[in-house]
MARKOL-207262 format. One record per residue (C-alpha): z, y, x. Coordinates in steps of 0.05 Angstrom, whole numbers, padded with zeros to 5 digits, always signed. Each point is the difference from the previous one (the first is absolute). Layout:
N
ZYX
...
END
This chain:
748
-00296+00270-00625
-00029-00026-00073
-00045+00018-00047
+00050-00003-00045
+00035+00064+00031
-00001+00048-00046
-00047+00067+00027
+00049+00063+00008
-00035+00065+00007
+00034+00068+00022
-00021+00068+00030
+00014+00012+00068
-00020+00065+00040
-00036-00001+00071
-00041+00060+00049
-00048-00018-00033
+00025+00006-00078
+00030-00033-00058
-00030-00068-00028
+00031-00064-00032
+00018-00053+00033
-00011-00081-00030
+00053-00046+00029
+00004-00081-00008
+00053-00028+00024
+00004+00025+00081
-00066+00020+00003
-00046+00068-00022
-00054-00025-00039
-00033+00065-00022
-00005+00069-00008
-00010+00046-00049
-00024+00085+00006
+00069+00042-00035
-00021+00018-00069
+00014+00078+00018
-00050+00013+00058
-00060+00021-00024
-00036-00018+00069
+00031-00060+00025
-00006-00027+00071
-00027-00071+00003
+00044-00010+00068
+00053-00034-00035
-00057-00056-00020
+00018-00025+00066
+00075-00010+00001
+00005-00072-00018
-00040-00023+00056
+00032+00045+00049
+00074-00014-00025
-00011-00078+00011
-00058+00002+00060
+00005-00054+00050
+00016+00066+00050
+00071+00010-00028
+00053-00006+00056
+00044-00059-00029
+00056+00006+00052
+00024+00034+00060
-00035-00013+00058
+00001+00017+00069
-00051+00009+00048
-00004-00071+00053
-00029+00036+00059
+00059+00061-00017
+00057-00050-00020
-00012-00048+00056
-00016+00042+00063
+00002+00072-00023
-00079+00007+00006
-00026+00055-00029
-00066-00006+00022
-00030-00048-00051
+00019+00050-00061
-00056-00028-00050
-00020-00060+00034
+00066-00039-00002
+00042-00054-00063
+00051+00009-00037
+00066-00045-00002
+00037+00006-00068
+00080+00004+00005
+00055+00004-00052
+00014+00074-00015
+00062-00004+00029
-00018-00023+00066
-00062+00054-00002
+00044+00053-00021
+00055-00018+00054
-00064+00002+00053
-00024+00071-00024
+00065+00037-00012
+00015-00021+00076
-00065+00016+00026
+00019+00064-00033
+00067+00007+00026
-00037-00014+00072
-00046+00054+00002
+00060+00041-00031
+00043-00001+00058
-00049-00015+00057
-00041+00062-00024
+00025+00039-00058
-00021+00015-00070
-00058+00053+00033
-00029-00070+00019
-00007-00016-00074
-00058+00022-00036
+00002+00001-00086
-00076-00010-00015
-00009+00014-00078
-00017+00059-00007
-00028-00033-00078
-00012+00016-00059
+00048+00025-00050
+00003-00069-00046
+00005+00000-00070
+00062-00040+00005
+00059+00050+00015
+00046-00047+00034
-00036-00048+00029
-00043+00051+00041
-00007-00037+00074
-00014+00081+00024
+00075+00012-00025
+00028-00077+00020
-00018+00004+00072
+00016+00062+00017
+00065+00000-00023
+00021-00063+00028
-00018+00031+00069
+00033+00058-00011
+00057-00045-00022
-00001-00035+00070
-00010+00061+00039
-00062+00035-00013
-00072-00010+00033
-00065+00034+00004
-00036+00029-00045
-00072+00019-00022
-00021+00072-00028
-00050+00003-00060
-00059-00054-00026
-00065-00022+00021
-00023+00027-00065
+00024+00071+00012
+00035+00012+00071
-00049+00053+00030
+00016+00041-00069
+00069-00010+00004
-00001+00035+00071
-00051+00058-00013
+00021+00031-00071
+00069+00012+00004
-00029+00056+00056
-00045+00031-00053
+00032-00003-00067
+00069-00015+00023
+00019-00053-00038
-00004-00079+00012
-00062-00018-00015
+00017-00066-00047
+00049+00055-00043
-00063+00040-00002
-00043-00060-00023
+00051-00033-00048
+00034+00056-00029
-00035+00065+00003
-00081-00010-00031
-00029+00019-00055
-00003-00054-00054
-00065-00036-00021
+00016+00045-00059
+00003+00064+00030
-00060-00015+00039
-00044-00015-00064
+00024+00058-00031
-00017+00053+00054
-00046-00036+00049
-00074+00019+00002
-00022-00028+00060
+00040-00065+00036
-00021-00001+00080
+00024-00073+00016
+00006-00005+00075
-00013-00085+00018
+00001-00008-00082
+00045-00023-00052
+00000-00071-00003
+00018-00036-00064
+00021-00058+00034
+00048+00027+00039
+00031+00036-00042
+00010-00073-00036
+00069-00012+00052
+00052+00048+00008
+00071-00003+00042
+00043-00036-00058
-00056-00009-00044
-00035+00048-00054
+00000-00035-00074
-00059+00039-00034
-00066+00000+00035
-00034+00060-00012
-00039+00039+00056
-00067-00024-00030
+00017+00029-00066
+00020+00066+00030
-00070+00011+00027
-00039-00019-00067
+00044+00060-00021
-00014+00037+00059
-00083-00003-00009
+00011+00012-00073
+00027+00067+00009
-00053+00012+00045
+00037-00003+00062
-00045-00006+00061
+00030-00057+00052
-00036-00008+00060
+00022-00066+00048
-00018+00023+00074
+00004-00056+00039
-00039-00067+00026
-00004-00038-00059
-00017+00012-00067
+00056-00046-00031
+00056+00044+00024
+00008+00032-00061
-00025-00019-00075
-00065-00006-00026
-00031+00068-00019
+00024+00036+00052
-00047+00042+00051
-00005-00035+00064
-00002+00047+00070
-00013-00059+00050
+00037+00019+00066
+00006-00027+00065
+00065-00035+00010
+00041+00044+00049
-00026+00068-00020
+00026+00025-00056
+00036+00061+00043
-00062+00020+00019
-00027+00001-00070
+00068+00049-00018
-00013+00051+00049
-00073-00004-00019
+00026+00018-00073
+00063+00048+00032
-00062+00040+00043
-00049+00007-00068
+00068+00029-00034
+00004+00048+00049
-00063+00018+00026
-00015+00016-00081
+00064+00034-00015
+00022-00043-00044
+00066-00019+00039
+00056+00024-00037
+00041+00040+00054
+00051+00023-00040
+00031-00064-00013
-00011-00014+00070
+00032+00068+00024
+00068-00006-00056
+00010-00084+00013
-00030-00019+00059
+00000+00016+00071
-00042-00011+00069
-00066+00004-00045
-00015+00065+00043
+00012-00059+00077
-00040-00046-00044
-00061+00041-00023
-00029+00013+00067
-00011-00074+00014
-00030-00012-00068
-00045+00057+00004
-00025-00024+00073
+00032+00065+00043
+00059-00041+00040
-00056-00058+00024
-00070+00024-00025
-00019-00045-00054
+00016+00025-00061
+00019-00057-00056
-00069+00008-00050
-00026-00046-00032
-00059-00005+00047
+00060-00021+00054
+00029-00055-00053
-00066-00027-00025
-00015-00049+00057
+00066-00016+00009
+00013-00029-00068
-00065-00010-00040
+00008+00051-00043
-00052+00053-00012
+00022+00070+00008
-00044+00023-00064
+00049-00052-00028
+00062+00032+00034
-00017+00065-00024
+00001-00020-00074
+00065-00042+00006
+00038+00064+00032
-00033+00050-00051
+00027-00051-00057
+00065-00008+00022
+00007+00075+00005
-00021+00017-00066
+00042-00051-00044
+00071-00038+00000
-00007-00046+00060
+00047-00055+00020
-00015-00035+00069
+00037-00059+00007
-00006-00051+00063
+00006-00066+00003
+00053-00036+00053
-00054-00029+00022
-00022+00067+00039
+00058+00003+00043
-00006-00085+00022
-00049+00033+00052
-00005+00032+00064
+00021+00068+00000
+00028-00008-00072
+00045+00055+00007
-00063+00043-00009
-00028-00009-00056
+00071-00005-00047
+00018+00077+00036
-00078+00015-00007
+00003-00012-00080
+00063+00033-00011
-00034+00079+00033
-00060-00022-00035
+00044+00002-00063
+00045+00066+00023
-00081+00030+00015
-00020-00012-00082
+00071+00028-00016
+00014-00045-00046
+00064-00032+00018
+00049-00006-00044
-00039+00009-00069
-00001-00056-00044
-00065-00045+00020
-00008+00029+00068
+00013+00005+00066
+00007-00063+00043
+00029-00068-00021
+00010-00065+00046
-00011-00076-00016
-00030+00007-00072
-00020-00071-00016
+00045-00028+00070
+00046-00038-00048
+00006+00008-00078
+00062+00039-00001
-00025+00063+00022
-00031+00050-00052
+00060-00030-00040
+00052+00050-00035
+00071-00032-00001
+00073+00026-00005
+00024-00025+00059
+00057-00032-00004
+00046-00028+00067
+00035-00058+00009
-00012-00080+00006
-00009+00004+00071
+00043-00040+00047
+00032+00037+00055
-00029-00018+00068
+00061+00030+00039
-00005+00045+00070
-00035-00019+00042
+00030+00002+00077
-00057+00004+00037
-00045+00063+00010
-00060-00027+00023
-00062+00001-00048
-00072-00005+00015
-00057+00004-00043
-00020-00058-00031
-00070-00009+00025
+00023-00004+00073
+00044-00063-00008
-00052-00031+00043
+00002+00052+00052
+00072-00005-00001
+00002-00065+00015
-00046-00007+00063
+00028+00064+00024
+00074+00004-00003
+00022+00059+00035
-00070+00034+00005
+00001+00076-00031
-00030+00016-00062
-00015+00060-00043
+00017+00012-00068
+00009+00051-00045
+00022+00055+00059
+00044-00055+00036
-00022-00043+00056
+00054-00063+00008
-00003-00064+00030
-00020-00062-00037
+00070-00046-00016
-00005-00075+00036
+00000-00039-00054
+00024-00076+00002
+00002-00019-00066
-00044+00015-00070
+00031-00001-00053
-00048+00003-00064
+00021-00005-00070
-00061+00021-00064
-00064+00012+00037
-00053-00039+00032
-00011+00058+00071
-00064-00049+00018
-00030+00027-00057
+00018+00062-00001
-00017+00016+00082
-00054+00028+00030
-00038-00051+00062
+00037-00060-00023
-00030-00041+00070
+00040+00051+00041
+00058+00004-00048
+00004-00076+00004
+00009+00002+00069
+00049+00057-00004
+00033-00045-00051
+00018-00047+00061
+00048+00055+00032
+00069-00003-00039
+00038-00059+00015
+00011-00020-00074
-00027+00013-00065
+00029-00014-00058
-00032+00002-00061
+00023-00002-00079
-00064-00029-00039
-00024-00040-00073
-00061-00021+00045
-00032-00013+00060
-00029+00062+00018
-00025+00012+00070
+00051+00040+00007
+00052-00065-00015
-00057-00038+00041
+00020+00044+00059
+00091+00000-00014
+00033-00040+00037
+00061-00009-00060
-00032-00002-00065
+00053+00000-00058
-00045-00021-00070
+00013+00067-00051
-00001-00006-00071
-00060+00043-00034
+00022+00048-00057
-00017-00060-00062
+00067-00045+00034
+00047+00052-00002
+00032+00047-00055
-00014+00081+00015
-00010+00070-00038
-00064+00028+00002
-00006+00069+00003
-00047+00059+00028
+00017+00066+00003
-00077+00012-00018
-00002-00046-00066
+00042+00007-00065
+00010-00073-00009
+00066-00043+00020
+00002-00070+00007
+00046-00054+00011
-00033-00048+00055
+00020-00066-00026
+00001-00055+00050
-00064-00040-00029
+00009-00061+00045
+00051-00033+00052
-00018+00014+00066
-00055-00037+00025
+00017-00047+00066
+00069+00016+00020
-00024+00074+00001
+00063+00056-00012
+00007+00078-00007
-00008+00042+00048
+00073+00021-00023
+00028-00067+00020
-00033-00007+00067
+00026+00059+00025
+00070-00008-00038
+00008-00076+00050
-00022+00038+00064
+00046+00058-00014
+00056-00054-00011
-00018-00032+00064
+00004+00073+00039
+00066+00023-00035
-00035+00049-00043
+00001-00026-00070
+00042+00052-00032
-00041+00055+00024
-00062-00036-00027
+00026-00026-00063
+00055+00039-00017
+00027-00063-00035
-00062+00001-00054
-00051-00056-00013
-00060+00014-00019
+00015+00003-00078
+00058+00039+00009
-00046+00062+00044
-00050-00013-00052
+00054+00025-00052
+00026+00041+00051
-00066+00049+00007
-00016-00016-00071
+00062+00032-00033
-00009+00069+00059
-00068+00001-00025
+00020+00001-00073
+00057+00053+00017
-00054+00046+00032
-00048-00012-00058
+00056+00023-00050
+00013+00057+00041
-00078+00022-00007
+00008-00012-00081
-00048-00069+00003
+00034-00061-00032
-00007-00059+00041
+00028-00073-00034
+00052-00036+00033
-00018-00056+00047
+00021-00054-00043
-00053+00036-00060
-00052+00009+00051
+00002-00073+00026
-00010-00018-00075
-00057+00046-00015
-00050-00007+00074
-00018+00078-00005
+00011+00063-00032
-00041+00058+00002
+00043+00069+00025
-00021+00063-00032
-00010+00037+00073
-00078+00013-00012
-00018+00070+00002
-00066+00021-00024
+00005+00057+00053
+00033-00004+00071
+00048+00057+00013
-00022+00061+00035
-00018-00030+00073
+00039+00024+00062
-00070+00042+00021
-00005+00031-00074
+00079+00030+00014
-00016+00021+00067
-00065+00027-00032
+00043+00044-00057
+00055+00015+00058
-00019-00009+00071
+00052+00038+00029
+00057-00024-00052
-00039-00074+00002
-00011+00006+00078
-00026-00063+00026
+00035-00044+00053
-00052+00019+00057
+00028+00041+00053
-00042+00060-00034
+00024-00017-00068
-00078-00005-00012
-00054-00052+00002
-00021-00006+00072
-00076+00010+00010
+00025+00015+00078
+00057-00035+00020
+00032+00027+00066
+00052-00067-00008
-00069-00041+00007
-00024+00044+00048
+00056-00004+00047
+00005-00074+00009
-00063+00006+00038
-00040-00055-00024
-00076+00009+00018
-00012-00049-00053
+00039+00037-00056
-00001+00073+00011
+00029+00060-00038
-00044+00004-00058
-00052-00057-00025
-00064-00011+00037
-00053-00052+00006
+00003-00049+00049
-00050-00061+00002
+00037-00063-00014
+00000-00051+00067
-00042-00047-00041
-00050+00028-00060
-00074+00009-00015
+00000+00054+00054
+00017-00043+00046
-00043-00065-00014
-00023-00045+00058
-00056-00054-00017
+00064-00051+00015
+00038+00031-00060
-00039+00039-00042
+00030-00002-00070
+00060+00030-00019
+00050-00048-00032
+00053+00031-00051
+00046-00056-00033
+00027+00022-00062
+00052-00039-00042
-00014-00061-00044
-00019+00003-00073
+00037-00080-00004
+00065+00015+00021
+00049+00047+00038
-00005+00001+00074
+00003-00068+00016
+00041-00036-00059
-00026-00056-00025
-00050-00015+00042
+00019-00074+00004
-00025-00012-00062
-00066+00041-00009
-00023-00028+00069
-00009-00070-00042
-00050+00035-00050
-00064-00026+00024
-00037+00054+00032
+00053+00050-00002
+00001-00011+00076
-00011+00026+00054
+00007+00066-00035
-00064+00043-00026
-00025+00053+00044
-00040+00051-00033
-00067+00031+00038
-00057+00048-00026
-00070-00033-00001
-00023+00037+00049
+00042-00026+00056
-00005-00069-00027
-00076-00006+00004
+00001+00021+00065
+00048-00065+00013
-00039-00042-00048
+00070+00004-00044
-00004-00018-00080
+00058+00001-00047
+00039-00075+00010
-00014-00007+00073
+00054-00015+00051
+00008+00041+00049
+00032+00018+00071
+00030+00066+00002
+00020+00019+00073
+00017+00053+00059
+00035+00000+00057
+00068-00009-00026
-00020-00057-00033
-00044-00040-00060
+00010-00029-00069
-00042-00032-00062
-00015+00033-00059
-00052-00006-00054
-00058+00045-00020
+00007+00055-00057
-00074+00043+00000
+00016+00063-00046
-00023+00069+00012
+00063+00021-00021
+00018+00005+00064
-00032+00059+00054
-00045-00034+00058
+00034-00017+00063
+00065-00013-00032
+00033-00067-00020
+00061-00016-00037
+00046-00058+00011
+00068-00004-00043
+00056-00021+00032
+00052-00051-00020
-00034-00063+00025
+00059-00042+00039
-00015+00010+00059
-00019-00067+00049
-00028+00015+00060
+00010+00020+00076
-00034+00028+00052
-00037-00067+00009
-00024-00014-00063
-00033+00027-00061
+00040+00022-00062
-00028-00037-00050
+00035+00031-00065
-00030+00069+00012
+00065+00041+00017
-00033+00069+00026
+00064+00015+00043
-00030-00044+00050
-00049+00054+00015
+00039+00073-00022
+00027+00037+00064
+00072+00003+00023
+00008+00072+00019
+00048+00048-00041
-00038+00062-00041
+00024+00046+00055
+00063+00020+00041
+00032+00035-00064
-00007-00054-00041
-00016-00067+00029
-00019-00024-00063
-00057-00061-00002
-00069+00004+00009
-00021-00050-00039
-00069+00037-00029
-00023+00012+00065
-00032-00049+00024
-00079-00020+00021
-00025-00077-00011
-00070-00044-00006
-00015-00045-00049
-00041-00066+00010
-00030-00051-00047
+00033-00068+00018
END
């Protein structure tokens, strides 16, 4: 490249937003915030290092110890011989066609569960799975990390899936400042999440929502551990990690025991409140729910409690809770727990009240859009019936054939023999990464599509080099943002790097399924394909969308699909109708008992919500462990994107660990020491934060660090999945536990 090249700068679109983008020649050079977000993310500051880091993979390569002898056992320890991508992709489609025929597609297992990109087409989610549906099928994964318990538990109380319920059917940041009085934010409402979104939100503004919110004189109170979950000037209830059920039927028993429980909402749209009110009250087991009960349990006073339930009684109250709450233990509970709390105050379904779920989570909701379909590509049927949930891929794999529980179903784990991942790095996102490396051992091939060496790619045994979403032309699109972009291709591919489109277009050639993958379209022509549907349902809806050709010339346009106020929510119909508006529970109400629940006879997830102490919390502390580690997400990226780069800012690793003074004098601990975070599942650096904005005995540790150690060693980056707990939330919804988990900290 010279400096003579002349600098080309467009807008591109990403999870984590719009920016501009400064190209010379092949290379990013800079970035630049997009001159329409009024809060932009510094994230993107990082692209040009990441894009060209030393850790792109250049070229497919195969595993020695895998290609040589058909080891699997030195996953993460072994090289890496480079091939020709013919010869690689000959080696994988037949590896493929092996386990095929020796063991059938229920042998297969589609990891990705993903994000939604912010690229349409090129969405690896959409690319893998319907090249293995293409070849036959495989098995599949049910719900996120991020919200899998949730997706299990609230379909059984409001009867609807509970991503339709958080995407579609809120009130509006609007709505909520116009009606609001008091805001009762369950784990907080983080600004910098709400920075990323699936497919990417273009206009910041969750920060500028609550100026307006405290300027009407809104009360928002962030109950939680740390004082940073939700914007400055917000009342702080420091809880213990774990409890917050407790806490809601400390609030649901002062709403009773004081008549201020509004029973005929309960008695017209709810049922089971009458099977549910004896065990708040303390008649089915003898301990009634007070506050006196909840104080020691989460650090809350009960004079305190008292006030909060008298307040939320007397004006418009919205609880919402974080997705945080349900990454726990028992995190059925509290998501069923906050939604009678709500049916209680009676509130549901007026404008600012009632319950909401993951405020703050990502940017996009709180976010009013006409929603409009299309630009999706079709992942075809899928063959294969198996699906487990997606925090148990590491119980699935040392236990093929053992019985599980899920959901009311108990099935045996598939035998898988081959990974196939596509858009996601799973040794970030799991739970006990020392035991999931070793589970990571069982299949007898992985193969992996990645830009970089991950530990994930560390651990494939074929690793085919993907293009990131600056190499490649795409439409950007969310249905949770008003903006449309055309994704040039900024750069060539880096190394001899190609789409995830093309990879899977040469294996399905080599397995006699290209027509079924590619109906005879390349990339550009799909891309015009989905465009032009897209543009045909847009006219149908009355919004003019340009023609490709005028939106490749122009970067962006801006769709007039804002509303200033979201439709009437399913709740508010069912509110103004519930017998006409029935909801799809099998009462037709919202389930405060649950006799579906009730009969799968799960001890840890009975009929109606209850509080049951977490394996590992506060209450549980040992002089071994006796903090409680949460690990929320990072403020510098999403998940674990671009890590490569910001782990060559000096001191940016290992990651930062935040501790309240008075657990770090007792450990001679001051802000900028390194330190050794360990239990028994394993150990990691980090480095010293002291800030009493975070409740004694707790610690928090972000995740997103790459991940680099074993059960022999030390992780030296900081990744806090070396420590969380592999065990699913409960029986009904085996989601991960990642916020419940008990460590010690010690100066190094």
């Amino acid at each position: 490249m010279s400096n003579d090249s002349p600098i080309r700068t467009r807008v591109t679109t990403s999870h984590w937003g719009a920016f501009e983008v400064q190209t010379r020649g092949d290379r990013i050079i800079a970035t630049a915030p997009f001159a329409a977000d009024p809060e932009p993310t510094a994230i993107p500051d990082m692209l040009p290092q990441a894009v060209h880091h030393r850790s792109r993979v250049l070229r497919p390569s195969i595993r020695r110890g895998w290609l040589e002898r058909g080891d699997r056992h030195t996953r993460g320890e072994d090289d890496f011989i480079e091939l020709p991508w013919d010869e690689a992709l000959d080696i994988a489609a037949a590896e493929i066609e092996r386990v095929r025929k020796t063991h059938g597609n229920n042998a297969i297992f589609g990891g990705s569960y993903g994000w939604s990109s912010a690229g349409r087409f090129h969405h690896a989610q959409s690319q893998v799975h319907r090249f293995l549906n293409s070849i036959g099928g495989y098995v599949a994964s049910f719900g996120s990390y991020s919200t899998g318990c949730a997706q299990a538990i609230m379909p059984h109380v409001f009867g609807i899936p509970f991503l339709q319920y958080n995407y579609g059917s809120q009130d509006s940041w609007q709505t909520i400042a116009d009606n609001t009085r008091t805001l009762v934010m369950f784990g907080g409402i983080n600004p910098k999440n709400s920075q990323v979104s699936m497919g990417g939100i273009t206009e910041h503004e969750t920060g500028s929502w609550f100026e307006r919110f405290r300027a009407g004189g809104m009360r928002c109170i962030n109950i939680g551990p740390q004082r940073t979950d939700a914007p400055g000037g917000c009342d702080w209830l420091a809880l213990r990690p774990g409890s917050d059920t407790a806490l809601m039927l400390a609030l649901a028993h002062v709403l009773e025991e004081e008549g201020l429980t509004d029973h005929a909402f309960l008695d017209r749209y709810t049922t089971g409140f009458d099977r549910f009110r004896p065990y708040l009250m303390g008649q089915a087991d003898g301990q009634p729910k007070s506050p006196d009960w909840a104080a020691p349990l989460c650090g809350v006073s009960p004079e305190e409690i008292r006030a909060l339930a008298r307040r939320m009684a007397s004006t418009r109250t919205l609880i919402t809770v974080a997705w945080s709450l349900q990454r726990g233990h028992h995190g059925e509970q509290p998501y069923w727990m906050s939604a009678v709390l709500a049916a209680m105050l009676g509130q549901i379904g007026l404008p600012g009240g009632g319950v909401g779920y993951g405020y703050g989570a990502i940017g996009g909701i709180g976010r009013s859009m006409k929603r409009l379909s299309g630009m999706t590509l079709d992942q075809g049927q899928n063959p294969i019936s198996e699906v487990i949930p997606v925090a148990r891929v590491a119980d699935m794999l040392l236990n093929p054939g053992a019985p599980y529980d899920f959901n009311g179903k108990r099935d045996p784990y598939p035998d898988i023999r081959l990974v196939y991942w596509a858009g996601g790095n799973p040794f970030h996102h799991h739970q006990d990464l020392n035991r999931f490396h070793e589970a990571w051992k069982c299949p007898e091939t992985v193969i992996v599509n990645e830009p970089w060496w991950t530990a994930t790619a560390q651990r494939a045994d074929i690793v085919f080099p993907a293009t990131t979403p600056y190499e490649r032309e795409d439409i950007g699109r969310s249905t949770m943002d008003d903006y449309l972009f055309h994704m040039p291709a900024l750069i060539p591919p880096v190394g001899e790097a190609r789409d995830d489109y093309d990879i899977f277009a040469g294996l399905a050639t080599r397995l006699d399924a290209e027509e079924g993958f590619t109906e005879g379209r390349s990339s550009a022509d799909w891309i015009r394909h989905l465009y032009e549907g897209y543009a045909t349902e847009a006219a149908a809806e009355g919004i003019d969308v340009p023609d490709l050709d005028t939106l490749r010339d122009r970067n962006w346009v801006r769709l007039p699909i804002k509303e200033s106020e979201a439709p009437p929510s399913f709740l508010a119909r069912f509110r103004a109708d519930p017998e006409g508006r029935a909801l799809a529970t099998p009462s037709g109400r919202i389930e405060i008992f649950s006799d579906t629940v009730a009969g799968f006879g799960y001890d840890d997830c009975p009929g109606h919500p209850v509080w049951l102490p977490p394996q590992e919390w506060l209450g549980a502390a040992t002089q071994d462990a006796p903090l409680h580690l949460v690990s929320p997400q990072p403020g510098d990226k999403l998940h674990s994107q671009l890590e490569a780069a910001l782990a060559d800012v000096a001191g940016a690793r290992p990651e930062t660990l935040v501790i309240n003074p008075a657990d770090a004098s007792a450990r001679g601990i001051a802000t900028g020491d390194l330190l050794r975070v360990f239990n028994g599942r394993g150990a990691c650096h980090a480095r010293a934060l002291v800030s009493d904005d975070i409740t004694p005995g707790v610690v928090a540790l972000p995740t997103g660090a790459w991940y680099a150690g074993s059960r022999s060693n030390i992780d030296p980056h900081g990744n806090p999945n070396v420590l969380t707990q592999d065990v699913g939330t409960s029986r009904l919804g085996q989601g991960c536990s990642a916020h419940t988990a008990l460590v010690d900290v010690a100066k190094l």
